[in-house]
N, C-alpha and C positions, 0 to 999 in steps of 0.2 A: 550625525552619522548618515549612510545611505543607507537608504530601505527601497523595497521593490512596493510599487503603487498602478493597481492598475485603475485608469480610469475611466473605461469603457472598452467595446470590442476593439480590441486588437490594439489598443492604446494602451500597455506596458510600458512603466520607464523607472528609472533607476534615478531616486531624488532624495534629498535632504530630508531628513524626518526626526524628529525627536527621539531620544537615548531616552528606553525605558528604565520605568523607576517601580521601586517595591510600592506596589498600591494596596494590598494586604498584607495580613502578619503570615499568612500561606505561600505567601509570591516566594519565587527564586527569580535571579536575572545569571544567564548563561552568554558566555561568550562562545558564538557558535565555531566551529573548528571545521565545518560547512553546513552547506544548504544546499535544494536541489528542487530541480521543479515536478509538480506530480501530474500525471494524467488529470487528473480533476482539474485543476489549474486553467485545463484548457477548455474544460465548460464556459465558465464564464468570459476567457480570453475570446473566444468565438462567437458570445453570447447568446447564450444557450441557456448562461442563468443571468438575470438581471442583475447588472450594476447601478446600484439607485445613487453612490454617491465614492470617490475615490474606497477602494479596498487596499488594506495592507497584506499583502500576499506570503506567502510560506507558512507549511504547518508539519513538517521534516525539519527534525534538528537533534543537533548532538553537538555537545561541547564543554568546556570546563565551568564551573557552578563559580561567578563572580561577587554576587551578593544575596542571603536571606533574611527571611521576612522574620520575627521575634518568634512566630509560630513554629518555625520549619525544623525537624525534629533530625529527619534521615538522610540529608545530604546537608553538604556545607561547602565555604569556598573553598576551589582550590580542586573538587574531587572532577574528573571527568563523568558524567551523565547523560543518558539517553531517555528522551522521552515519548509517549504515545500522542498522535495528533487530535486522539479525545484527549481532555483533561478529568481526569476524576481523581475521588479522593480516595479511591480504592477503598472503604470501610463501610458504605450504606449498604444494602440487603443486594441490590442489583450485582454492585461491584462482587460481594461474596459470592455469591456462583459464578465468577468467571465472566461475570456483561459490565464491566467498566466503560464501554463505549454507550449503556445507558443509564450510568451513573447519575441520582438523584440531583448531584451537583452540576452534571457534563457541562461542558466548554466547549468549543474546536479553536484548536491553538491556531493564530493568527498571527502575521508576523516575521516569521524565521526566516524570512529570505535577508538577512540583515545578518551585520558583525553580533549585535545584540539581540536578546528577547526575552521579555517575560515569562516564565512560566507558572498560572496559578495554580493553586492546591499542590504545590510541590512534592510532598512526603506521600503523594498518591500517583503523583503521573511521570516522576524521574525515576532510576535504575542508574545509581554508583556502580561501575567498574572499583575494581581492587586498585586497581592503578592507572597511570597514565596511559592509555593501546599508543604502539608504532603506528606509525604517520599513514602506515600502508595500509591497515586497518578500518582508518576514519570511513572511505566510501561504503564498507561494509556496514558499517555499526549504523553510519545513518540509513542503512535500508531499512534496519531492523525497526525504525520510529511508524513508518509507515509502511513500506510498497513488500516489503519483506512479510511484517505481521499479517497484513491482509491477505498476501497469500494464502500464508500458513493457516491463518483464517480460513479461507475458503476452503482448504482441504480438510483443516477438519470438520467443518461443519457438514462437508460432505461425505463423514465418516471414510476416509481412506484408511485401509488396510493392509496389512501385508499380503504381499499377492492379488491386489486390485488392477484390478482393469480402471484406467481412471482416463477420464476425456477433458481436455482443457479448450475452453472457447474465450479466443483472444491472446494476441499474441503482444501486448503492451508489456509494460513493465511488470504491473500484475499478475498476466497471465504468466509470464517466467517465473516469475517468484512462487507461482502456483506448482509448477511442473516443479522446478526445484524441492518445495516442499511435501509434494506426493513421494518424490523419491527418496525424503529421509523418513518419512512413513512408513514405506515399504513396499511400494506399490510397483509392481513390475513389470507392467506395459501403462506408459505412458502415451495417450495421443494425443500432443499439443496440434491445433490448428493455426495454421500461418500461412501468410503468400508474400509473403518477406525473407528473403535469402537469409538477409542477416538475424536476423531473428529465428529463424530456423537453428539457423546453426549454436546460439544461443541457445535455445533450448533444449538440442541434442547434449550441448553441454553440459546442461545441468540436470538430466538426466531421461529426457525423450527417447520413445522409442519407433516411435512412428510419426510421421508427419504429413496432413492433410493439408494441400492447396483450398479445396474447395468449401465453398459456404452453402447456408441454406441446406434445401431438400438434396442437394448435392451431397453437401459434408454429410451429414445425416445418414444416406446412403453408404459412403463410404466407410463409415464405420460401423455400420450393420454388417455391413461387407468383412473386415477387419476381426470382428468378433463373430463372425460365424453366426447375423442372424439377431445374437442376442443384446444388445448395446452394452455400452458402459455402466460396471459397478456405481462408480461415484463418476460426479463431474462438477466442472469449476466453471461457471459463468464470469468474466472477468471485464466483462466490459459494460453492459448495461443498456442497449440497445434491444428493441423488440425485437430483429432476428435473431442475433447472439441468443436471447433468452427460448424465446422457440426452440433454435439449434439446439440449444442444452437440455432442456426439458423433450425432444423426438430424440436424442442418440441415446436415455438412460434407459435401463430395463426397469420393466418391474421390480418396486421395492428399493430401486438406488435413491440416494438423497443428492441435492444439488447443492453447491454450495454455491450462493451469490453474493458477488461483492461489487457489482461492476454498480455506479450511480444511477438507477435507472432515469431515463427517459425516453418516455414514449412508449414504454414497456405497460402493455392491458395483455391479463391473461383470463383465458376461457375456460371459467369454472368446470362445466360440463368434461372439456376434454383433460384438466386436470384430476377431476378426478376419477377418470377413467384410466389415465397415464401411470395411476399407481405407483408415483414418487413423492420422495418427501422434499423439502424444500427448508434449508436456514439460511440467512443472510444478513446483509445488514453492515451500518459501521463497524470494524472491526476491533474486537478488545484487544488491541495489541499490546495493554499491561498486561494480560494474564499470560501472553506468550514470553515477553522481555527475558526474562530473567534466561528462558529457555535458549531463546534466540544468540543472548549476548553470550554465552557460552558456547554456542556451537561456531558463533562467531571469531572469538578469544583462541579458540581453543583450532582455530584455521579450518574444521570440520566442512565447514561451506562457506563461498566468497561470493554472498549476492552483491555486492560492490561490481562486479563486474558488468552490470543490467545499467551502468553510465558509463555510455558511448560517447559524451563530449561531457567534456570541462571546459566551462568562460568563465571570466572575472562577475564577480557581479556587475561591474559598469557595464556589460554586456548581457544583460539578462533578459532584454528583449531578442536578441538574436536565439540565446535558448530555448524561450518562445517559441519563434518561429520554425528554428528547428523542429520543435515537436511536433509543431502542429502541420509541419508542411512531411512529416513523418521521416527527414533526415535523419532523427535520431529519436532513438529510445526513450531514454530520460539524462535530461542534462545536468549534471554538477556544479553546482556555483560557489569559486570559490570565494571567501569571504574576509 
């Protein structure tokens, strides 16, 4: 079958690779229904993070469950399934309060940019649908795997509330899924940050209320400005850069918590003026099992259509061009379809 391979900076290509097979009695193999490339993706695409030797790339995926392992108790073939780009087995002590993404077992699914893919400890890190979703559905449901969860992530770890003031730093895929996510919260002034038309407009859609051009000591300003002085309840770090993180941590008030989800790099923070800043701070990969069940429901049920946050569809033979889309900032996040 074709798999996506990258094997080196900016060396993505689209080649012959072996059909996974059940290597545990835990394994599931899913026929993916898409795939789709994530922000992260393009660390290494840029080389930012070392590639020591070819990478099999995707860790978004959703599609119907083809074969299980003797083990696999909760899914079987035939069911449509979505799963989280941690793998866990959702049942060690971590996973039980809600941190599946630091599951005794964890994984990071590897892989899914392919018709095929493994996924281990199945009966932990899949979410059966009732039935088969309409076609129109798929781009959604795969948000929920990744770019979705981590949102939703990030808001709540930044405790958003009803009637929050909530500040979003980053306007990628994440940071919309962020802003979307503050607004099924309840949070009623949103300020997503952007200098992207398109993406503004994106956000407003999904439920922004305000929109800042400006970064840095600028942005910052601007939303002291905006809140009369006093910054933002919660806010959403979504990108992972040492200004972004700055940015986010100078626009909270006293006692807001941040919520990070962005990879950081580069990112050193000064104890001193943290804790003087008098915010808290959660972050991290995101347990996107603990949200699923949540997510695929509001999804199912048309509530919210993060599926909208992919701005291009290629074929997978064409998944270096998505690539470059992204990276050349054409597009948001690209669809691959498979």
């Amino acid at each position: 079958m074709l798999g996506t391979i990258l094997h080196g900076p900016r060396d993505v290509r689209c080649e012959e690779v072996p059909e996974p097979k059940i290597l545990q009695p835990t394994d599931a193999i899913i026929r993916l229904s898409a795939s789709c490339i994530c922000g992260s993706d393009l660390w290494p695409f840029r080389g930012l993070d070392d590639v020591k030797s070819p990478m099999a790339m995707g860790h978004e995926y959703c599609g119907t469950v083809v074969e299980v392992g003797r083990a696999v108790k909760t899914v079987r073939p035939g069911q449509f399934a979505v799963g989280s780009f941690c793998i866990s087995d959702n049942t060690c002590p971590h996973c039980r309060v809600g941190f599946q993404s630091s599951c005794a077992q964890r994984e990071f699914m590897t892989g899914a940019q392919a018709p095929l893919a493994r996924v281990p400890l199945a009966d932990g890190t899949l979410v059966a649908t009732a039935e088969p979703p309409s076609d129109d559905l798929i781009p959604s449901l795969l948000a929920t795997s990744d770019v979705l969860g981590t949102g939703w992530y990030a808001a709540d770890a930044a405790r958003v509330k009803p009637g929050s003031t909530v500040a979003v730093v980053g306007d990628g895929a994440v940071g919309l899924m962020g802003v979307l996510s503050a607004k099924q919260m309840g949070a009623t002034r949103i300020i997503a940050m952007s200098r992207h038309k398109t993406r503004q407009n994106l956000a407003l859609e999904f439920g922004a209320t305000d929109i800042i051009a400006e970064r840095g000591d600028k942005g910052v300003a601007r939303i002291k400005e905006l809140t009369k002085g006093i910054g933002a309840d919660a806010v959403l770090e979504c990108v992972g850069a040492r200004e972004s993180m700055m940015q986010a941590i100078h626009c909270a008030r006293p006692g807001a918590m941040i919520g990070y989800v962005g990879v950081p790099h580069g990112v050193e923070l000064d104890g001193q003026a943290l804790f003087f800043s008098q915010v808290g701070m959660l972050g991290g990969p995101a347990p996107v099992r603990r949200f699923l069940p949540h997510l695929l429901d509001l999804v199912l049920s048309r509530k919210i259509a993060p599926g909208k946050v992919f701005d291009l569809t290629v074929p997978l033979a064409d998944v270096a061009e998505g690539y470059r889309a992204m990276d050349e900032r054409r597009a948001i996040k690209t669809l691959l379809r498979v």
